[in-house]
C-alpha positions as CSV (number, residue, x, y, z in Angstrom):
1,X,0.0,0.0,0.0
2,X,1.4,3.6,-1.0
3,X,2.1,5.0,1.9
4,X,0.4,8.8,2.2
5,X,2.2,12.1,2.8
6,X,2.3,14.0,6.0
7,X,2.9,17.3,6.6
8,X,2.4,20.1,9.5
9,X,-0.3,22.0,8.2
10,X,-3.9,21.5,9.3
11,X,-5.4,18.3,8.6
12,X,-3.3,15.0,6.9
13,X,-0.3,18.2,6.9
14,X,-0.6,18.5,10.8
15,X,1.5,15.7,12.7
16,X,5.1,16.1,10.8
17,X,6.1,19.4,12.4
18,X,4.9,18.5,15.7
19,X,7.0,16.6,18.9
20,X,5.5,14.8,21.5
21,X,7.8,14.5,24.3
22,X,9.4,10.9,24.9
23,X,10.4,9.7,28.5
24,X,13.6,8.2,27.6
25,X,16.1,8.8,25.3
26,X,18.0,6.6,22.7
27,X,21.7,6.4,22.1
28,X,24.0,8.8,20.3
29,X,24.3,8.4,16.7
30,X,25.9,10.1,13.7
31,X,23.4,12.0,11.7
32,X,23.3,13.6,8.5
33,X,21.0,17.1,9.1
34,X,19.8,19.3,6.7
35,X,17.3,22.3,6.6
36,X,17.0,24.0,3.0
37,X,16.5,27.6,3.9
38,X,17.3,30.0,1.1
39,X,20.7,32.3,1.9
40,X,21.2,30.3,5.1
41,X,20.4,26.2,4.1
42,X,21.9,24.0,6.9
43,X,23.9,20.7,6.3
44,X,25.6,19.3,8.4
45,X,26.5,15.6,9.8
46,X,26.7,15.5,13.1
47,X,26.5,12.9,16.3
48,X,23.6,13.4,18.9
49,X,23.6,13.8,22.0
50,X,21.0,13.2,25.5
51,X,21.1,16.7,26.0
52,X,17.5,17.7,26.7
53,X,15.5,20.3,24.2
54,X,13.4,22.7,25.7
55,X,11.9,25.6,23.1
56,X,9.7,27.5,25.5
57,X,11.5,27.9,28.5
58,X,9.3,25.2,30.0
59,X,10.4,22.1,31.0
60,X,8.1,20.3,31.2
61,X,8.0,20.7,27.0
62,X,11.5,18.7,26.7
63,X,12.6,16.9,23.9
64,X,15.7,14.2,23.8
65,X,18.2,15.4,22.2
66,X,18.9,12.1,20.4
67,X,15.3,13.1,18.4
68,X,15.2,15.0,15.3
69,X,14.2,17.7,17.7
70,X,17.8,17.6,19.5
71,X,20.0,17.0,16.1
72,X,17.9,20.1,15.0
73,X,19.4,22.0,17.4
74,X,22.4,21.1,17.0
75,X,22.6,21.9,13.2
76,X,21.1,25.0,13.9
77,X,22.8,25.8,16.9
78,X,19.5,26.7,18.2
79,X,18.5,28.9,15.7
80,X,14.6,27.8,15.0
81,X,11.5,28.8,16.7
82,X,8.6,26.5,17.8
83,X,5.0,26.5,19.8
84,X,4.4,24.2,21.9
85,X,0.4,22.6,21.5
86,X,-0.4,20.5,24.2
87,X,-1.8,17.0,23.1
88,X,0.5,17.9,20.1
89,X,4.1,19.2,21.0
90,X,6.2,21.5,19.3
91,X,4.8,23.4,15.9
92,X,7.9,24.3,14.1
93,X,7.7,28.3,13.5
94,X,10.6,29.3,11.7
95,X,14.7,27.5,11.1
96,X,17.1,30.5,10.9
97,X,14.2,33.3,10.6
98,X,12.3,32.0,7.8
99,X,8.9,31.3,8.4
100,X,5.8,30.1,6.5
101,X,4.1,32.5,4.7
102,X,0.5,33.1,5.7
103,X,-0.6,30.8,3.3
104,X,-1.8,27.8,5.2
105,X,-1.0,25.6,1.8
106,X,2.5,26.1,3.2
107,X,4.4,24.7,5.9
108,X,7.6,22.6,7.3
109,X,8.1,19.3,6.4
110,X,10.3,16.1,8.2
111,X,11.4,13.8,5.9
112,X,13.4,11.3,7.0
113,X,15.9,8.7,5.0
114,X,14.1,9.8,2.0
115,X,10.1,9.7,3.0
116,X,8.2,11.8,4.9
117,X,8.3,10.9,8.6
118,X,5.2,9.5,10.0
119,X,6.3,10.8,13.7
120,X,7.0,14.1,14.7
121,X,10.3,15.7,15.6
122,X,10.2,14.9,19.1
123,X,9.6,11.5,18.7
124,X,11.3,10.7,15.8
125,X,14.5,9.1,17.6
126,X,17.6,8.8,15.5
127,X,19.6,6.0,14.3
128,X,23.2,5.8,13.0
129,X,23.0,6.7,9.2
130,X,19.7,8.6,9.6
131,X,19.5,11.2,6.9
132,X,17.2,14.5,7.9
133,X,15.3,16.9,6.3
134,X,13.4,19.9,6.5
135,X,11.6,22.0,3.7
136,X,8.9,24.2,3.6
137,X,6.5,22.0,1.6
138,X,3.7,23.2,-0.3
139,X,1.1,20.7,-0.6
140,X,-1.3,19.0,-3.0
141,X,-5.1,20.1,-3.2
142,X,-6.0,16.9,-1.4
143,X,-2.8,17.8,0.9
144,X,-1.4,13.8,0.2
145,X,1.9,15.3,-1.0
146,X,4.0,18.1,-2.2
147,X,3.8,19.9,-5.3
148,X,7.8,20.9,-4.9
149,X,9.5,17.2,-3.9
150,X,13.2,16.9,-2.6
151,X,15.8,15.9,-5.6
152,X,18.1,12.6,-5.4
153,X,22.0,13.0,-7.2
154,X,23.6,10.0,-7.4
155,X,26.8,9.7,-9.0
156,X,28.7,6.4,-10.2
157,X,32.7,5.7,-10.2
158,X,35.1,8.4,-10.4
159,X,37.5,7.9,-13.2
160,X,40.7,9.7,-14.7
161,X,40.5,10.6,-17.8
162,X,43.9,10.6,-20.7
163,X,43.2,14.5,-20.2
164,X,43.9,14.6,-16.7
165,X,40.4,15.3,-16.1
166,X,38.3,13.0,-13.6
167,X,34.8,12.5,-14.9
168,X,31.5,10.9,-13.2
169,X,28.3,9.5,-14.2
170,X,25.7,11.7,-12.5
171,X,22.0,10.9,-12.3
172,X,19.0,13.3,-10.7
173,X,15.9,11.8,-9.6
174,X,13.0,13.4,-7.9
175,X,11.6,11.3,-4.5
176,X,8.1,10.7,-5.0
177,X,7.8,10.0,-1.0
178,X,6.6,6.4,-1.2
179,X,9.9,4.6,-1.9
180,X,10.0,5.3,-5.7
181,X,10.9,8.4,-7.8
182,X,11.4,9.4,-11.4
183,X,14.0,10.8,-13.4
184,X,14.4,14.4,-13.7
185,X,15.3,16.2,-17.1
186,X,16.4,19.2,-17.0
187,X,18.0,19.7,-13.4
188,X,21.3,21.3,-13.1
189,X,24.2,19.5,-11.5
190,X,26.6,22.3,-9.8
191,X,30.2,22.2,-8.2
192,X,32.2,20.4,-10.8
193,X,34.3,21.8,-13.9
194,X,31.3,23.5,-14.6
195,X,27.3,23.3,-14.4
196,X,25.7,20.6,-16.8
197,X,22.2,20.1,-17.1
198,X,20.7,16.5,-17.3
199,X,19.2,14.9,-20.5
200,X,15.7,13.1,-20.6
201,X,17.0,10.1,-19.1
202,X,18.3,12.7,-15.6
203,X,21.7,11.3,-16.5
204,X,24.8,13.9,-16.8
205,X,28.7,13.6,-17.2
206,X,30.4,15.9,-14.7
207,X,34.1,16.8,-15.2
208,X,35.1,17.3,-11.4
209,X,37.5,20.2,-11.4
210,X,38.8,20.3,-7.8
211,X,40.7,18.6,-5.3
212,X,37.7,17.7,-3.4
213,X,34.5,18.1,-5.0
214,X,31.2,18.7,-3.1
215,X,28.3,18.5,-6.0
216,X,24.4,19.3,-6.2
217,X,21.6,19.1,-7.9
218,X,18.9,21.9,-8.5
219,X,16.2,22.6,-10.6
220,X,13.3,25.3,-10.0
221,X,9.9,24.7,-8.4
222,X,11.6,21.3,-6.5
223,X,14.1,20.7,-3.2
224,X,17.9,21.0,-3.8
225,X,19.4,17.7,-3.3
226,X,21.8,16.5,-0.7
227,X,25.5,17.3,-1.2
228,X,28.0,14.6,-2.9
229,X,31.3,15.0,-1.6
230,X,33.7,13.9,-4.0
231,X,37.7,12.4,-2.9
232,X,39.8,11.9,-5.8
233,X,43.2,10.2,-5.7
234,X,45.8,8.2,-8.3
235,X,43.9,6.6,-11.1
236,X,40.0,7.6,-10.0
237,X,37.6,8.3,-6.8
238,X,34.0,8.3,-5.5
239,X,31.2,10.4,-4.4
240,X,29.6,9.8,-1.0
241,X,26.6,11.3,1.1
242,X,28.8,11.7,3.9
243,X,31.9,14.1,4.0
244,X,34.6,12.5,4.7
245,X,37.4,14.2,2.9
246,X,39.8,16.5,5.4
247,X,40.4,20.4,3.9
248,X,43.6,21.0,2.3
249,X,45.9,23.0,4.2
250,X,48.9,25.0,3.7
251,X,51.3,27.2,5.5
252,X,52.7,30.0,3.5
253,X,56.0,31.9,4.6
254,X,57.5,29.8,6.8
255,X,58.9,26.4,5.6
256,X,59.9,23.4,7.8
257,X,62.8,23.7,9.7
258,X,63.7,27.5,8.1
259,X,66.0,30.0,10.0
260,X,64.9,33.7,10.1
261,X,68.0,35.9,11.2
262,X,67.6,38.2,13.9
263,X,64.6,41.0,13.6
264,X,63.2,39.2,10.7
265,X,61.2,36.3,12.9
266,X,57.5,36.1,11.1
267,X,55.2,38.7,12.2
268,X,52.3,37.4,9.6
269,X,50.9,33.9,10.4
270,X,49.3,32.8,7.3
271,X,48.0,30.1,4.7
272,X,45.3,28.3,2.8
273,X,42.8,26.4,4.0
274,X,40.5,25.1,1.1
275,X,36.9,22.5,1.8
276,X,33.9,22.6,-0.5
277,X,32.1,23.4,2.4
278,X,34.4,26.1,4.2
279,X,36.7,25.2,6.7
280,X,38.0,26.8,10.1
281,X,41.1,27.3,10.9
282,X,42.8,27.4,14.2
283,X,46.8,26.9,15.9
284,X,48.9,26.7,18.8
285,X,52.4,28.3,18.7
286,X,55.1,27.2,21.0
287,X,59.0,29.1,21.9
288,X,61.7,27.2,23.4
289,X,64.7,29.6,24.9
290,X,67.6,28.3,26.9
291,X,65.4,25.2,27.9
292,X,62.6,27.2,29.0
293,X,58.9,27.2,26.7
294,X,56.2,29.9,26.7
295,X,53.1,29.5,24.6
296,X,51.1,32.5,22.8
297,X,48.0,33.4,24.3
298,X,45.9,34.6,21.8
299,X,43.2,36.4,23.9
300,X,46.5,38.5,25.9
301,X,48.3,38.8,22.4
302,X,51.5,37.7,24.2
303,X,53.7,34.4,25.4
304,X,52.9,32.7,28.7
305,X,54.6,30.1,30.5
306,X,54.0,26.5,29.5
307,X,51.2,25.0,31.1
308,X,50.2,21.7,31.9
309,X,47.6,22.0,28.9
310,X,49.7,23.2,26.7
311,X,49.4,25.9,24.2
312,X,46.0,27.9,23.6
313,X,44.5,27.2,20.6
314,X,44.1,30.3,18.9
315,X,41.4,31.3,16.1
316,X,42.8,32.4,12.7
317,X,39.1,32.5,10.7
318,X,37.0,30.1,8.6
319,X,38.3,32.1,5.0
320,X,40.5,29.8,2.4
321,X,43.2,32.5,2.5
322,X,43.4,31.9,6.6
323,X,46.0,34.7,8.5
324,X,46.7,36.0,11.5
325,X,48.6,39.4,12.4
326,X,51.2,39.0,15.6
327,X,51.3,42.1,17.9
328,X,54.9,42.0,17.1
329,X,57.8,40.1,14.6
330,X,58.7,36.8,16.8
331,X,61.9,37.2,18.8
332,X,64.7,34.7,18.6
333,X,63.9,31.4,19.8
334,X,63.0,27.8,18.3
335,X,59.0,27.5,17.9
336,X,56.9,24.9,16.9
337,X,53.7,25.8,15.1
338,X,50.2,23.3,14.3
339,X,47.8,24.8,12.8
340,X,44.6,23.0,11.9
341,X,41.5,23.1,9.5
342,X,38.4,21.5,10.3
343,X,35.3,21.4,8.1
344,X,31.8,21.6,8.9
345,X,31.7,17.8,9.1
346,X,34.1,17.4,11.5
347,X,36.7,16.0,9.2
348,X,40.1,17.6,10.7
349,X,43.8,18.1,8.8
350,X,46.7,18.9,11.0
351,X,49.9,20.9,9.8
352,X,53.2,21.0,11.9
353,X,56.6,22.3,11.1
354,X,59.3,23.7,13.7
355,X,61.4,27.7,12.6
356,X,64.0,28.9,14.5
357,X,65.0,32.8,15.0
358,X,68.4,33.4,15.4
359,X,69.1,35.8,19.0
């Protein structure tokens, strides 16, 4: 038997924006999460936690955090409204400030693994692998489905071309809800070489033209789809759901084990840090003088002592072109800098070199 949209408008729409609290919670799990909202879309994977979820300052309207309610949350970091209906749960209002419009034929949506959820986010517990979803569906006249229906890219083996080029198979289908879905003509297939637009069959070649791709489907009046991440290496590669591919990272005007002659120590940390989906970059710098190590501080913009702990780690932004500007040039002494890039994913690459200044 088909089974039959739900959504959290009035009526059939009502029950998949709602919560109902649970008494117990289930067990951490990794997560994929994802809220398309236009200018500031979420997507994210992420592992859950038992941290309750209370929207309304009451707690007696608590949510696990090892629902969809609590992974929510977490993707959003806390950024999405809710009413609480008792008998009901949680309503969801707005994710990061966009809200319904007025329209009642509108309204947020929980799909999960690829079918509309037949719980609501509050008792909708999670499982390892769980994929999540939130749009603003607009429904049918019978309210059974949605007229605008999430997209599906699937790509197949990576392969090397005798250009140099690596090439994939792509293939866009749109989810019909019920387990099947068709092939979509016309959808555009972004963050290779270059876009490319599917033929009748919703098959594409893309020409990946990066280290690590991150590709998408889109075509107007339907949901984006999920993000592929791509890995390339010798010979081919694949394309996964899940990111799992570190950001490249680079250090820029210091090289391993260089000697800067006295005054001319680095004042100018800097570097690349490149991930389809952004990456944040972060160090620790160490100085060792006559035995003794101090470790910059970067909220006091100076060297401290060595601590147990050792070194602060110090923020240096989330741009690809990553720097950071020392109070002052770096004073002779042998240092040891690690710098590191971690992507929205949590996927983590770690640079470390040693410099010397000559006293």
């Amino acid at each position: 038997m088909q089974r039959r949209v739900i959504g959290s408008t009035a009526g059939a729409l009502a029950a998949m924006a709602l919560m109902t609290p649970l008494a117990h919670a289930g067990s951490p799990a990794k997560v994929s999460v994802r809220a398309e909202v236009p200018a500031a879309r979420v997507e994210t994977t992420l592992t859950t936690t038992r941290a309750a979820i209370v929207k309304d300052g009451d707690r007696a309207h608590s949510c696990t955090g090892t629902s969809v309610a609590g992974a929510l949350e977490q993707a959003t970091s806390g950024d999405w409204d809710a009413t609480w209906v008792d008998g009901l749960g949680y309503t969801v209002d707005a994710i990061r400030g966009l809200r319904a419009p007025a329209d009642s034929s509108t309204s947020w949506t929980l799909w999960l693994n690829g079918r509309p959820s037949m719980t609501g986010l509050c008792d909708t517990e999670l499982h390892d692998g769980d994929d999540v979803l939130e749009f603003l569906c607009t429904s049918t006249p019978d309210r059974s489905s949605c007229l605008n229906l999430p997209l599906d890219l699937t790509t197949g083996r990576v392969h090397l071309r005798s250009d140099g080029d690596y090439v994939t198979q792509a293939h866009v289908a749109r989810l019909k809800g019920d387990g099947t879905s068709t092939p979509v003509a016309g959808a555009t297939i972004r963050g290779g070489a270059k876009p490319v637009t599917t033929g009748a069959d919703g098959s594409a070649q893309v020409v990946l033209g990066y280290p690590d791709a991150a590709l998408f489907a889109s075509r107007a009046g339907d949901v984006r789809s999920a993000t592929l991440h791509c890995t390339l290496g010798d010979g081919g590669g694949s394309c996964g759901d899940r990111d799992r591919a570190a950001p490249v990272l680079a250090v820029r005007g210091i090289s391993p084990g260089e000697t800067f002659a006295t005054g001319e120590g680095p004042r100018m940390l800097r570097g690349i840090a490149r991930d389809p989906s952004g990456a944040g970059v972060a160090f620790r710098l160490t100085r060792r003088v006559d035995g003794a190590c101090a470790a910059f501080d970067g909220r006091r913009a100076r060297f401290k002592r060595c601590g147990r702990r050792g070194a602060p780690l110090v923020d240096a932004g989330d741009g690809p072109r990553w720097s950071y500007l020392l109070a002052a040039r770096l004073g002779p002494g042998g240092y040891r800098l690690v710098v590191y890039a971690t992507d929205d994913a949590g996927n983590r690459r770690v640079v470390a070199l040693r410099f010397t200044v000559e006293g």
